[in-house]
Structures are given as structure tokens and as C-alpha cells.
VEXDREN-2710 file (C-alpha; in Angstrom, 1 decimal):
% VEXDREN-2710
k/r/px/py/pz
1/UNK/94.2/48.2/-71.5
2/UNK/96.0/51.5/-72.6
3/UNK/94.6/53.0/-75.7
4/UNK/96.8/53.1/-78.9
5/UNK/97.0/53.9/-82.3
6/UNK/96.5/51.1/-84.5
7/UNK/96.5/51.4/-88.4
8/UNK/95.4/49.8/-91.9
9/UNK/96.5/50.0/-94.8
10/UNK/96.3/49.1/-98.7
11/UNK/98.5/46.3/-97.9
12/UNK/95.1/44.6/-97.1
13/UNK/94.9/42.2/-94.0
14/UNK/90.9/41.1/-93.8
15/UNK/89.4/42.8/-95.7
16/UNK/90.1/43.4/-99.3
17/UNK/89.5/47.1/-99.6
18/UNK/92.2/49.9/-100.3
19/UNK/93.1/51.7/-96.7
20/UNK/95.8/53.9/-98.2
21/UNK/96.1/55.7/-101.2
22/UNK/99.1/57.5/-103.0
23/UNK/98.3/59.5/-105.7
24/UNK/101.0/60.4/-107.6
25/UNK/102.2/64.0/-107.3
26/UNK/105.1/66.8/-108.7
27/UNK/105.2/68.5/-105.5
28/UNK/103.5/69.4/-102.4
29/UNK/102.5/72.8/-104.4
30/UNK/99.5/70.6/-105.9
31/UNK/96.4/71.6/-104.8
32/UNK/94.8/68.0/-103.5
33/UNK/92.9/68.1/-100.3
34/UNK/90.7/66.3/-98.1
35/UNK/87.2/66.5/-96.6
36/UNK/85.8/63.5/-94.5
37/UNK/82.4/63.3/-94.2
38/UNK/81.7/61.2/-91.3
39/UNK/80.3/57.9/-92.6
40/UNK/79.4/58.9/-95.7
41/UNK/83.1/58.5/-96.9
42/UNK/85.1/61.2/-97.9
43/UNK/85.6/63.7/-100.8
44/UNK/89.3/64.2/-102.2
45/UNK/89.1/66.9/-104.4
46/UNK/92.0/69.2/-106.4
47/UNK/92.5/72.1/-108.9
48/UNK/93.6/71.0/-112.3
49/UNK/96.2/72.5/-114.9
50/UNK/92.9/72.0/-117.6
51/UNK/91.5/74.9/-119.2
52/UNK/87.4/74.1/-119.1
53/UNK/86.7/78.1/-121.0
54/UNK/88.2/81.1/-121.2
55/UNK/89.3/82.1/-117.5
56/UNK/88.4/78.9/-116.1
57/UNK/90.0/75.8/-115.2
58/UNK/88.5/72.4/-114.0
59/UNK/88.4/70.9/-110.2
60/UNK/87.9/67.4/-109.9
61/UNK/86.2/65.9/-107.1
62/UNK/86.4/62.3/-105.6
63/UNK/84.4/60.3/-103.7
64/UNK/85.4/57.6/-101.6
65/UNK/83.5/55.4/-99.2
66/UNK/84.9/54.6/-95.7
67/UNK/86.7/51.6/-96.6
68/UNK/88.7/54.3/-99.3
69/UNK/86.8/52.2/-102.1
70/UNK/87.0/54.9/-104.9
71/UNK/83.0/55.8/-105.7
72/UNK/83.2/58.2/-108.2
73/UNK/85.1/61.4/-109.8
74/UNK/83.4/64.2/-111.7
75/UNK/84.7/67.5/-112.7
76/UNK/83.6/71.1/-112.2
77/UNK/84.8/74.7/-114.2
78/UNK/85.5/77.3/-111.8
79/UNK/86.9/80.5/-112.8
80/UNK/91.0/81.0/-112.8
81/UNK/90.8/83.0/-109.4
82/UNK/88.2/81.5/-107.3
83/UNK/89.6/79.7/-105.0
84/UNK/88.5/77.2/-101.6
85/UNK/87.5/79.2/-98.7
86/UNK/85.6/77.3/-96.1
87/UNK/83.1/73.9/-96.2
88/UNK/80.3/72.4/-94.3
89/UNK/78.6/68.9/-93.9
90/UNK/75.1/68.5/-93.0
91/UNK/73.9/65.0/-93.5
92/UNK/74.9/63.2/-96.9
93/UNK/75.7/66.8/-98.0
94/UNK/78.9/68.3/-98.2
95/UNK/78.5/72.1/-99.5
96/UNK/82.0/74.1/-100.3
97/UNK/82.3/77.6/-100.6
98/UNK/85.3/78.7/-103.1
99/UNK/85.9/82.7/-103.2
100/UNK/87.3/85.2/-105.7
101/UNK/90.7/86.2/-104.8
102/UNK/91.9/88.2/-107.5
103/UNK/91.6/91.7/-108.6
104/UNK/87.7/92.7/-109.0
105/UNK/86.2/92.3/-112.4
106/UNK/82.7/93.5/-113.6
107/UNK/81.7/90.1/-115.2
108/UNK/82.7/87.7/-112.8
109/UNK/81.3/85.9/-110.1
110/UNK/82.4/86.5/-106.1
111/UNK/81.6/83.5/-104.9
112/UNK/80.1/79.7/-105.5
113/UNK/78.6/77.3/-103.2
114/UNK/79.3/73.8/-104.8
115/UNK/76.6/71.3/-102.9
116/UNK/77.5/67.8/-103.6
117/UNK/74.4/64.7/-102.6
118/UNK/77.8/62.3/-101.7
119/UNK/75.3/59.2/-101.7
120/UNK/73.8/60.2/-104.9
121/UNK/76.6/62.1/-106.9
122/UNK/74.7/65.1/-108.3
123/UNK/76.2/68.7/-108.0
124/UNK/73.9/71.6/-107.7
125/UNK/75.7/75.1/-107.8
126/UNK/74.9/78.7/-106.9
127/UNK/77.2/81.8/-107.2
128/UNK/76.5/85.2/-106.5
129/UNK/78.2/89.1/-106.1
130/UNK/79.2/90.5/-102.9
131/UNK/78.5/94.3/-102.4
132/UNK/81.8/96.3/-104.2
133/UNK/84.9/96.1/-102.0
134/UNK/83.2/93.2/-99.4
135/UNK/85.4/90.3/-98.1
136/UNK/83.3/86.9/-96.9
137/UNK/84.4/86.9/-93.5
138/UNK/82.1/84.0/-92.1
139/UNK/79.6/81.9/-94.2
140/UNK/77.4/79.1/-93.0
141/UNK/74.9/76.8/-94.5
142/UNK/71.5/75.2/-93.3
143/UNK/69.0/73.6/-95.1
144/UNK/68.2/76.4/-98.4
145/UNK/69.7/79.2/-96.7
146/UNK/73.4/80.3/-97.0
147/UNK/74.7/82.9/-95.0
148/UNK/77.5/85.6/-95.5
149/UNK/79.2/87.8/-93.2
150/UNK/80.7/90.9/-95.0
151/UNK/83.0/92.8/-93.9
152/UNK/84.1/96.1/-95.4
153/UNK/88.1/98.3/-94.5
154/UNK/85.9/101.3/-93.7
155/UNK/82.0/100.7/-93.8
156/UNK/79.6/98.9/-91.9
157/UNK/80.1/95.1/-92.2
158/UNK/76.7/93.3/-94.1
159/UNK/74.5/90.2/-93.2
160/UNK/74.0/88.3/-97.2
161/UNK/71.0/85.5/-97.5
162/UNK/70.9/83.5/-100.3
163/UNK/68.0/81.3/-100.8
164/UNK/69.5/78.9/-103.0
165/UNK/66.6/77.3/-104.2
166/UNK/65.4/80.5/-105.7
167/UNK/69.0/82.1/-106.0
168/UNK/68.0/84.9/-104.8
169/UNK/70.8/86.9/-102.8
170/UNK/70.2/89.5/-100.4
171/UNK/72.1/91.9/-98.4
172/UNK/71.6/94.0/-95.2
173/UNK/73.4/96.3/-92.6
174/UNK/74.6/94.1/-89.4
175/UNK/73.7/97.3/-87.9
176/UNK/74.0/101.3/-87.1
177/UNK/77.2/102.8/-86.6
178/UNK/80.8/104.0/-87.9
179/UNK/82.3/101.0/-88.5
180/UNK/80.6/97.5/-87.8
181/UNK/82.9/93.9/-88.5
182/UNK/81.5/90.2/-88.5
183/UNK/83.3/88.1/-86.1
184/UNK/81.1/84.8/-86.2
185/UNK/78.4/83.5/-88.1
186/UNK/75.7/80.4/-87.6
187/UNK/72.1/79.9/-88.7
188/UNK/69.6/78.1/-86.6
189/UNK/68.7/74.8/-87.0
190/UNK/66.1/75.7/-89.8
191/UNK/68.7/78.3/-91.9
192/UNK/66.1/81.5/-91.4
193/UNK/67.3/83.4/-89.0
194/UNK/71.3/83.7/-88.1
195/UNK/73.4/84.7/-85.5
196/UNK/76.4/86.8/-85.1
197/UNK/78.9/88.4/-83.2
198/UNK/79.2/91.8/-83.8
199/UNK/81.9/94.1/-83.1
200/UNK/80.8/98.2/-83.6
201/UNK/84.5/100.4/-83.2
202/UNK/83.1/102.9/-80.4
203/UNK/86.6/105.0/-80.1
204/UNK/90.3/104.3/-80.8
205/UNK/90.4/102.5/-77.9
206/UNK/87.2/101.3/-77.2
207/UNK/85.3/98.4/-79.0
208/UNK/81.9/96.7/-78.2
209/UNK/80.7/93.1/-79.0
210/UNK/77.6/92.2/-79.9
211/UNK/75.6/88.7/-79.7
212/UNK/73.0/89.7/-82.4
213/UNK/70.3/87.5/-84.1
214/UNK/69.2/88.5/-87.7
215/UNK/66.1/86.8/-89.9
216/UNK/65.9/86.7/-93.0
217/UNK/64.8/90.2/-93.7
218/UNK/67.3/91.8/-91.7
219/UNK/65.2/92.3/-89.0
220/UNK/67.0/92.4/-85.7
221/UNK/65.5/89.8/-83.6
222/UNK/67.7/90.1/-80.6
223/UNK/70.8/91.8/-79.8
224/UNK/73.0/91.2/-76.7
225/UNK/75.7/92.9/-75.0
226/UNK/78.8/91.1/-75.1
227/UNK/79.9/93.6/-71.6
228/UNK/83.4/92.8/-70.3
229/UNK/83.2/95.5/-67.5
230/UNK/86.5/95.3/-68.0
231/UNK/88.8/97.7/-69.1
232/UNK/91.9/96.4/-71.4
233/UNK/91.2/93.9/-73.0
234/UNK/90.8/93.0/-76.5
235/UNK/88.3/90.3/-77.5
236/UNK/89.4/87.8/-80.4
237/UNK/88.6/84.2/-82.0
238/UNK/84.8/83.9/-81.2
239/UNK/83.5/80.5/-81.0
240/UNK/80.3/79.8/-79.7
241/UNK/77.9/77.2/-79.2
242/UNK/73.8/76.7/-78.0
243/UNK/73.7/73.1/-76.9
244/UNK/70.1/74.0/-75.3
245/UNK/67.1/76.7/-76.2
246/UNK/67.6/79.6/-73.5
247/UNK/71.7/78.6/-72.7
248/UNK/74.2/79.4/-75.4
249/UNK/78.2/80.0/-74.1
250/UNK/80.1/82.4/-76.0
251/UNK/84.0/81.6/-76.0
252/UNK/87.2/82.9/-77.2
253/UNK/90.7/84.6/-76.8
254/UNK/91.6/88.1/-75.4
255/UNK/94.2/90.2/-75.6
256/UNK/95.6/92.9/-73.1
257/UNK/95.2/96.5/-74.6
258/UNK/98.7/97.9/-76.6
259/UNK/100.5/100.3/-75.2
260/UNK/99.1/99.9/-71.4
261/UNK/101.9/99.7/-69.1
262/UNK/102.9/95.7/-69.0
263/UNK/101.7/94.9/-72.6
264/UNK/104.3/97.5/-74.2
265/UNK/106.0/94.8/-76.5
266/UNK/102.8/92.8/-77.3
267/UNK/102.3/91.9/-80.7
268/UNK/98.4/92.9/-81.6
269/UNK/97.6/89.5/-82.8
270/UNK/98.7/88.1/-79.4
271/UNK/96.7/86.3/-76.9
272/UNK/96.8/86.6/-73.4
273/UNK/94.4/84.0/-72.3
274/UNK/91.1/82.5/-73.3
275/UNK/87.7/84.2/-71.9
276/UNK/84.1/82.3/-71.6
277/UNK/80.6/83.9/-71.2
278/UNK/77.0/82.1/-70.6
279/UNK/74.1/83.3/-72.0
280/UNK/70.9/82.2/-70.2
281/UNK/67.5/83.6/-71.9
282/UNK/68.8/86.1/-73.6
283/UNK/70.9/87.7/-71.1
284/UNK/74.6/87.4/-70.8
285/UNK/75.2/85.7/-66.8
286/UNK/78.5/85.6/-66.5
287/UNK/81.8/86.8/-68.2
288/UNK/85.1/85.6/-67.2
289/UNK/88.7/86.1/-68.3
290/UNK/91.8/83.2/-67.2
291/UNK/95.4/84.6/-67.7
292/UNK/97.5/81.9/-69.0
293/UNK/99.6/82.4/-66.3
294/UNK/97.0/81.3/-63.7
295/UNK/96.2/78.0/-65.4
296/UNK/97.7/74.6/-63.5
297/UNK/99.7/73.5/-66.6
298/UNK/101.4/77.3/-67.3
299/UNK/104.4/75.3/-66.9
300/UNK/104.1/73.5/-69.9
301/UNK/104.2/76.8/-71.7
302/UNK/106.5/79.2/-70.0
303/UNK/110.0/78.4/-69.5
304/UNK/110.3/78.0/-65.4
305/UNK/112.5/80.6/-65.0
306/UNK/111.0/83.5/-67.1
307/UNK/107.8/82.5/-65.0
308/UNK/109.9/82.7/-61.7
309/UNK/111.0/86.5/-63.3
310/UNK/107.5/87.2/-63.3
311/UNK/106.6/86.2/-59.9
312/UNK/108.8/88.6/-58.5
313/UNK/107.8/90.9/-60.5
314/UNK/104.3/90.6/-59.6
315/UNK/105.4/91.0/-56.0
316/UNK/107.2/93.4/-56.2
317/UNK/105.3/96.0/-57.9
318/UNK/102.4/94.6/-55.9
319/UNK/100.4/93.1/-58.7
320/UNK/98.1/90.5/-59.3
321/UNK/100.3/87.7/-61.8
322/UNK/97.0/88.1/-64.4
323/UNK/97.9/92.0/-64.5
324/UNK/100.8/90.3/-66.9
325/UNK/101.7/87.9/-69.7
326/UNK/102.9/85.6/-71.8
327/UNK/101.2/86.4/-74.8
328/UNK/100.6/83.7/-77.6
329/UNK/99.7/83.6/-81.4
330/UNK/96.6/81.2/-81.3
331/UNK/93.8/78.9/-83.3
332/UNK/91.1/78.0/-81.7
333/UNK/89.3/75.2/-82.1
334/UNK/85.5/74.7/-82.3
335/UNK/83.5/74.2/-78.8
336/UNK/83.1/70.9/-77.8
337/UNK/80.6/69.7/-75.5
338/UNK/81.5/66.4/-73.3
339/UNK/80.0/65.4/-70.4
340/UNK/78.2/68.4/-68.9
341/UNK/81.4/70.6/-69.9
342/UNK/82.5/72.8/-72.8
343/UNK/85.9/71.8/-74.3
344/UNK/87.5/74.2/-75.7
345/UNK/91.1/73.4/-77.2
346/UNK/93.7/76.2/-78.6
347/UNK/97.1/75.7/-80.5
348/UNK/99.7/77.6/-80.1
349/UNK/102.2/78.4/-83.1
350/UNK/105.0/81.1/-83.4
351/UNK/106.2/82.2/-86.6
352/UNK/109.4/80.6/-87.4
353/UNK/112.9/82.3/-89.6
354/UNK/116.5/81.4/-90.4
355/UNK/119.0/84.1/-91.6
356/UNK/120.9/83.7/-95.0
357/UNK/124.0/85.2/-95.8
358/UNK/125.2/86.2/-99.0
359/UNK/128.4/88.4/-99.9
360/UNK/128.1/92.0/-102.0
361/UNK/130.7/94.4/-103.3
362/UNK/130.8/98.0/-103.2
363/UNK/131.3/100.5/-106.0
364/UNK/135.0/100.2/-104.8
365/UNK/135.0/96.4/-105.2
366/UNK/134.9/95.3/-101.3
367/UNK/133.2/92.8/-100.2
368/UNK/130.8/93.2/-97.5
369/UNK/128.3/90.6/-96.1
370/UNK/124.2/91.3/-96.1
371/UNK/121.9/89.6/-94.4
372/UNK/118.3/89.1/-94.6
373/UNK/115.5/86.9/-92.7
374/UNK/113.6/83.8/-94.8
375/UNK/110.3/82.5/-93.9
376/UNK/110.4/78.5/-92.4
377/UNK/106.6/78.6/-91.4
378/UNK/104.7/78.3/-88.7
379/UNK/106.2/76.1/-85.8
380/UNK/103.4/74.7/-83.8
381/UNK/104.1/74.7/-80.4
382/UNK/101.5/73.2/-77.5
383/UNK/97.9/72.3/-78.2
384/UNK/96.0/74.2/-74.6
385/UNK/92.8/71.9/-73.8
386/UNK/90.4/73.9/-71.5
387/UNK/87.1/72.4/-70.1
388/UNK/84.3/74.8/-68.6
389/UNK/80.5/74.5/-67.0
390/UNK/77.8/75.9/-67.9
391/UNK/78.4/78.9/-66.1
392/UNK/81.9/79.7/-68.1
393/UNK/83.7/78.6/-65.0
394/UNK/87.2/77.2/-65.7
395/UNK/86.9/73.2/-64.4
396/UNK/90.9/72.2/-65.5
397/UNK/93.3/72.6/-68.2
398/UNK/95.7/70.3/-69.8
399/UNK/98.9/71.0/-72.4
400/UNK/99.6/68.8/-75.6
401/UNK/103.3/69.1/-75.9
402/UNK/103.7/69.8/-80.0
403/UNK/107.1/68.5/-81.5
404/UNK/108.8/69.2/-85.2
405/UNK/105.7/70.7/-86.8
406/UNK/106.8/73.5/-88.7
407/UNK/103.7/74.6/-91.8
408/UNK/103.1/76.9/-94.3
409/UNK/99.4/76.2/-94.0
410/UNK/98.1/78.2/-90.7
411/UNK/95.2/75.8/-90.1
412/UNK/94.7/73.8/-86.7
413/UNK/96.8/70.3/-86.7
414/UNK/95.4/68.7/-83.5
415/UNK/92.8/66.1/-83.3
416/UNK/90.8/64.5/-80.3
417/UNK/89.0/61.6/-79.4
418/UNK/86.6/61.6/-76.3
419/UNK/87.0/57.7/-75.3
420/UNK/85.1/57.0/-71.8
421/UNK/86.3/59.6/-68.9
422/UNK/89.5/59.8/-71.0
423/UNK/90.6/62.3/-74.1
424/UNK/93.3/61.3/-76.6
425/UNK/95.0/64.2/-78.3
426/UNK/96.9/63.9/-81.5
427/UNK/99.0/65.1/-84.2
428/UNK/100.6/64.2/-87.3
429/UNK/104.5/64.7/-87.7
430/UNK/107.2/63.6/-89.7
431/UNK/105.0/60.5/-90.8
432/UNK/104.4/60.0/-87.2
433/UNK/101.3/60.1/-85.1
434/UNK/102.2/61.9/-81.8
435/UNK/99.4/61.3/-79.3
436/UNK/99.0/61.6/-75.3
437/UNK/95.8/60.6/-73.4
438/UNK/94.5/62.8/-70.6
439/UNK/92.0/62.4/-67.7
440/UNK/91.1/66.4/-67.4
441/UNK/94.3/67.9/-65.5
442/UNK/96.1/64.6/-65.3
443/UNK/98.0/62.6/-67.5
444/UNK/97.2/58.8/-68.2
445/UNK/99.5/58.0/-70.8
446/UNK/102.7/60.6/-72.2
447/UNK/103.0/61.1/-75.6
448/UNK/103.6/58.5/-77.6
449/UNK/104.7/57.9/-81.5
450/UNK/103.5/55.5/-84.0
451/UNK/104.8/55.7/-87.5
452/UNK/102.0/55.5/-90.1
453/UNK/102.4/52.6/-92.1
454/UNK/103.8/53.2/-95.8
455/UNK/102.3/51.4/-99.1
456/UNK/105.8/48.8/-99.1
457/UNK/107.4/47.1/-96.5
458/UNK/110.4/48.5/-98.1
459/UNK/109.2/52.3/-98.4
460/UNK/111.8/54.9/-96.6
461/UNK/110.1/58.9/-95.8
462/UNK/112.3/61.0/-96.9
463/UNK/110.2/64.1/-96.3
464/UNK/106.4/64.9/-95.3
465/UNK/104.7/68.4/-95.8
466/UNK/101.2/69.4/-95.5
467/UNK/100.3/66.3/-92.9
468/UNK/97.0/66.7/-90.9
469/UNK/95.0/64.0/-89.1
470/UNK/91.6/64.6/-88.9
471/UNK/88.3/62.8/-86.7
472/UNK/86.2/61.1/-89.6
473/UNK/83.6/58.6/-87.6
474/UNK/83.2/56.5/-84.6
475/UNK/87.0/55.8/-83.2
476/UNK/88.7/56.2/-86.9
477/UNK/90.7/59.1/-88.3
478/UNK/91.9/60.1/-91.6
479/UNK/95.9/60.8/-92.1
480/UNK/96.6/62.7/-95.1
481/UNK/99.6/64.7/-96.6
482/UNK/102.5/65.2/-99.3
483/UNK/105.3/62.7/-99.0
484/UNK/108.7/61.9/-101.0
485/UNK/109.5/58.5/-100.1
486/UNK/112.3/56.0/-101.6
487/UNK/112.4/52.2/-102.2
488/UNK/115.5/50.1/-103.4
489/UNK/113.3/47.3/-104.0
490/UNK/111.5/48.3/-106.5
491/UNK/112.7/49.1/-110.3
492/UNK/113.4/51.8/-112.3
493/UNK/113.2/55.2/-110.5
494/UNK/113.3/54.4/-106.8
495/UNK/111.9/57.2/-105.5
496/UNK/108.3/59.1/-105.4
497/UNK/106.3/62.2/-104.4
498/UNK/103.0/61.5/-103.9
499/UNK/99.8/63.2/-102.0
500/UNK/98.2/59.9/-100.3
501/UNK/95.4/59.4/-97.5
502/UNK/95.1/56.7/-94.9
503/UNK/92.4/55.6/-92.8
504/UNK/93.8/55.6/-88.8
505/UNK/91.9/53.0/-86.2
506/UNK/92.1/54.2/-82.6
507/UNK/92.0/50.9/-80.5
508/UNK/91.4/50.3/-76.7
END
């Protein structure tokens, strides 16, 4: 039987538990968002327009269980300009960092961690201050031990511990040299030691990477060459991932060095393909770098005749087709390990503008037109699923066709399930789950589109903004976004905004 998506709602059919909720809203510039937490439920949690003290305001936080059964709801002062950065869940713990983003200020705090016991309900809190001038450029979490990368616009980039038992915070050079940054952070299973990708700024030109293991002291434990022996190209978007003691992989994006002779007109925070590196005790086996333009599905992504252009080109100047590109803006998702292979999946967006017009007069009284560009979003384009072995071999690609997804918020919007030998991809558009299933390079089902179902039988969308869909346990999903809708059948003012969440069932 073909998978499909199969919904429930608050509109209960067995079971007498709520499966969506709308709450109600002014406008999708409300701050309500959405964390599951695997089995444990989920937290749904906002900033309010309540002043707690001077400079701060509360943040209410939600808990639901995984039937959406509404748990509990308890409120926390943060100060005006600390803001959420970045979260993690380990266990029945979900710990959330929120940042200062304002101007800096003697008294106040850089930084929280908020660590809520979901099963239990008790908050504990820690906050600290970053070294003058440092931005949190990667943070993780394990068991007492939080960690911070630092990274400074001139200065060498800093490892912070906090014990948070203690409180204690503590900060350390990531190492020697002009200019250091963070690129990736993760503790060890136990939080005392960490590891990192480095990058030290060698020459204008020239940048190293680093795999580099830190305790708790600062004490390098380990430091590995990230070596390329390749010259142009820039490494970006770290992820990596140690499934095994003595095999980690290090993956990522690259970029073609500015200014060389084909990458004239390359925007610097484009990609031209993904690379993938093995480490195997502590010493980096293999590096590799795949041009989009060599991958089996580049026709999903370059139009057939530009990719026809550079063909030609290629032969004619006597090139190999990965000594050019096609170069992408890019998020990457986390590593993902399926049967005996690394999954490694990467959306591609484009900055999207209209033009306005608008009619002036001169000093003489003529009219003349202006023009000027305004901001749509960020159009998503194709979702890029890659798998590799443990060698950082490229096994097969596949491409997720992405349709009508335009956001403001640059955070990735495609979800997969690993069902069997199969993977189902999906998205959430227009109040519509767009999804395709894949066997590896080949297609088992096209994509498909199931509206999510409303609150009413009678409910219209008007409009949908902010939408995600995101894995929460086993085969279910949670939907979740701003919607205006409108209803006739009901009294009074026919139409509503509201922020609501749904729990999705993915059924074979």
C-alpha cells in the first residue's frame, strides 16, 4: 500500500483528546512557537506584552502531552532584549538558550539557559556574561555542562563552560593565531570535553579548518587537520556526526574561491556543492568534494538548457564540468544516519523581490517615476537529499521539488521520515502538506498534496504564514503556523487569525 498523509484533528473521531489547536492571535508578528519533544509532548511557548520589572517582560511556556492535552502553563521574566536563539532536548529535558540582542549594557545578563523537567514542570535557570564584544555562535548542552562558541569581528574566537550546577562560567582561547572563528560545537556524551570546528584565517586567501577537541580546562585534547589539498574552495555549513568511537564524518557545503576565473559573479554566501570527510582514529581518511553539476538529479535544479550552455562550455575550453557552477544559497540539515549511510539533506532558497513604483515631481513640477526593490522573502526552492558511506563516498542523490513557499523566517522547512527502504520528504504550504516518497535515486511516489484539516467543516484559509512541519515521535508530525481563515457559518465576526498546531499521522 502506498504511504500517505493521514490527519487528526480537534474534531475528535476515537478518541476524545484535542488534536488541533487555534489560539487566537492579532497577527503573524506574535511571537508563539513550537518545540516538540519527542514523546514527552511538546512545549508551546511565546513572548508576552506584560511587564514582569523594570526592562523585563514575561514568556509563557506550555506544555502539552502527545495527544495536545494542555498539561500546564507557567511564566518566566526575561529581560526586554533577550531574545530565543537556539534549543536542545535531552531526555524529559528541553533546555532553551535566549540571547541578548540589543545594545550592550553593564548590568545586564548575555545570555540564559532556561531548563524545563517537561514530566515534572519545574524550571531551573542559569545566565551568564559573554567576554565584551562576543557573539554565541554555537552552544550545546549535556548533562551539567553548557557550552559556548564565541566568536569575536577581529580576535580570536573563545570556548565558554558553564557548569550549571555550580554556575560557574568559564572562558578560553579556541586557540593561537590572528583571527580564529567557531564553526560547530558538540560535547561528548558526558558534557566534559567538546568538540569543534575551527577555522584560523592564514592569508586573505587562505583559510584552515580545524576538527579540535577541548576539556573542560581548555586543554587541547586533539586537534585535526580539516586538509582539502585543494586549492579554491571555501568550506561552509559544518555538520558533523560520531555514530561510533574512532569514526566520526565531517560534512558540509563549499564554495569556489571569488574572483578565480569561472566564479567571477558568485555571490560569497553561495554554494557550489556539498563536501564529506571520514575521520577514522583521529586521522582525517578521506576528503571529497561533488559539484552539483555532477550529481544524477542536476536536472531537477538547473534549467536544461543553461546546463546544455555549460556543457559546451566545458568542452570547449577543455574543462572538467566541476571546474564550474551553479551556485546555491543553502541550509543544511543535520546528519542523519540510515542504514549503514549518512543522509545528509540541503534546502535551497533564493532571495525573492518585487519592484514598486511610485510617481515624484521635480523642483519644476514634472513628474518623473522612481523605483525601488521590496523584500517578498525567502522562496524555497528544492530540498537536495544526499546519502554517503562511511568513507564520504557519494552512494545517490535525490531532489524534493519545493512549490509556493516564500518566508521571512530563514530556518529549514523540510521534514523526513525513514519508513522501511523508503524516505518520505515533506513540507508545509499554503495549508497543504506537499510530500514525495523516494527509494535513494528513484522515485516511488511524485509529490503529492493533502490539505490539513481546519477546526470547522465550514472553515475557508484565506492566508498561512510561518507554516513548518516538524518530525515529533514514531510516524507522527507536528504542523504548526499563523492562519487567517473565514467561516459563514458561524456568528458574529466570520473571520479569525489564529497561531494553531496540529498533530500529522503518516500511515502506510
Amino acid at each position: 500500500m502506498t504511504p500517505s498523509m493521514a490527519q487528526q484533528s480537534q474534531r475528535v473521531k476515537d478518541e476524545d483528546q484535542p488534536l488541533r489547536v487555534e489560539i487566537s492571535a492579532k497577527s503573524d508578528n506574535e511571537t508563539y512557537r513550537v518545540i516538540p519533544c519527542d514523546s514527552n509532548g511538546m512545549i508551546m511557548f511565546f513572548r508576552s506584552v506584560e511587564v514582569a520589572a523594570e526592562n523585563q517582560v514575561k514568556w509563557y511556556f506550555s506544555y502539552y502531552d502527545k495527544n495536545l492535552t494542555h498539561l500546564w502553563t507557567k511564566s518566566l521574566p526575561l529581560l526586554n532584549d533577550q531574545d530565543y536563539r537556539i534549543h536542545q532536548l535531552i531526555s524529559d529535558t528541553l533546555a532553551i538558550l535566549f540571547v541578548h540582542t540589543g545594545k550592550p549594557r553593564s548590568d545586564a545578563t548575555d545570555f540564559k539557559i532556561l531548563r524545563i523537567s517537561l514530566t515534572k514542570g519545574t524550571f531551573i535557570l542559569n545566565d551568564g556574561k559573554l567576554p565584551e564584544n562576543g557573539e554565541i555562535a554555537a552552544f550545546g548542552i549535556r548533562m551539567d555542562n553548557a557550552w559556548f562558541g564565541i566568536n569575536f569581528k577581529v580576535n580570536v574566537g573563545q570556548i565558554g563552560y558553564l557548569r550549571m550546577s555550580t554556575g560557574l562560567l568559564k572562558t578560553f582561547p579556541s586557540g593561537i593565531g590572528a583571527q580564529i572563528n567557531i564553526q560547530w560545537i558538540r560535547p561528548d556524551s558526558l558534557g566534559d570535553h567538546v568538540s569543534a570546528i575551527v577555522s584560523r584565517k592564514v592569508s586573505k586567501k587562505t583559510t584552515e579548518y580545524y576538527l579540535v577537541r577541548y576539556d573542560s580546562t581548555g586543554k587541547i585534547q586533539r586537534e585535526i587537520p580539516i586538509n582539502t589539498n585543494n586549492t579554491g574552495q571555501e568550506l561552509n555549513h559544518f555538520q558533523y556526526i560520531e555514530e561510533q568511537p574512532g569514526r566520526e564524518m565531517i560534512m558540509g557545503s563549499y564554495g569556489q574561491e571569488t574572483g578565480s576565473v569561472n566564479q567571477k559573479n558568485r555571490v560569497a554566501e553561495e554554494m557550489t556543492g556539498l563536501f564529506s570527510g571520514s575521520v577514522v582514529n583521529n586521522s582525517l581518511k578521506a576528503f571529497s568534494f561533488y559539484n552539483f553539476l555532477e550529481m544524477k538529479n542536476v536536472n531537477a535544479l538547473v534549467d536544461e538548457r543553461e546546463m546544455l550552455n555549460l556543457r559546451k562550455k566545458s568542452s570547449k575550453k577543455n574543462k572538467a564540468l566541476n571546474e564550474f557552477s551553479v551556485d546555491f544559497s543553502l541550509l543544511l540539515h543535520e546528519i542523519i544516519t540510515w542504514k549503514n549511510q549518512y543522509i545528509l539533506i540541503s534546502e535551497i532558497y533564493s532571495p525573492q523581490y518585487h519592484t514598486e513604483s511610485f510617481t515624484e515631481f521635480d523642483y519644476y513640477g514634472r513628474p518623473y517615476s522612481n523605483n525601488y526593490s521590496v523584500f517578498d522573502g525567502y522562496r524555497y526552492l528544492n530540498a537536495v537529499v544526499t546519502a554517503f558511506d562511511e568513507d564520504g563516498k557519494l552512494l545517490w542523490d535525490n531532489v524534493l521539488e519545493i512549490r509556493n513557499l516564500v518566508s521571512f523566517d530563514l530556518n529549514t522547512k523540510v521534514s523526513a521520515f525513514f519508513n522501511g527502504n523508503d524516505i518520505m520528504l515533506c513540507y508545509l504550504s499554503d495549508g497543504k502538506i506537499g510530500s514525495k516518497i523516494i527509494h535513494e535515486d528513484k522515485v516511488i511516489e511524485k509529490p503529492v498534496f493533502a490539505s490539513l484539516e481546519m477546526l470547522y467543516p465550514e472553515d475557508k484559509l484565506l492566508s498561512e504564514s510561518k507554516e513548518r512541519i516538524l518530525p515529533w515521535y514514531g510516524n507522527y508530525f507536528i504542523a504548526y503556523g499563523y492562519q487567517e481563515i473565514k467561516n459563514i457559518a458561524l456568528s458574529g465576526n466570520n473571520k479569525r487569525m489564529v497561531f494553531y498546531f496540529s498533530k500529522v499521522r503518516f500511515d502506510k
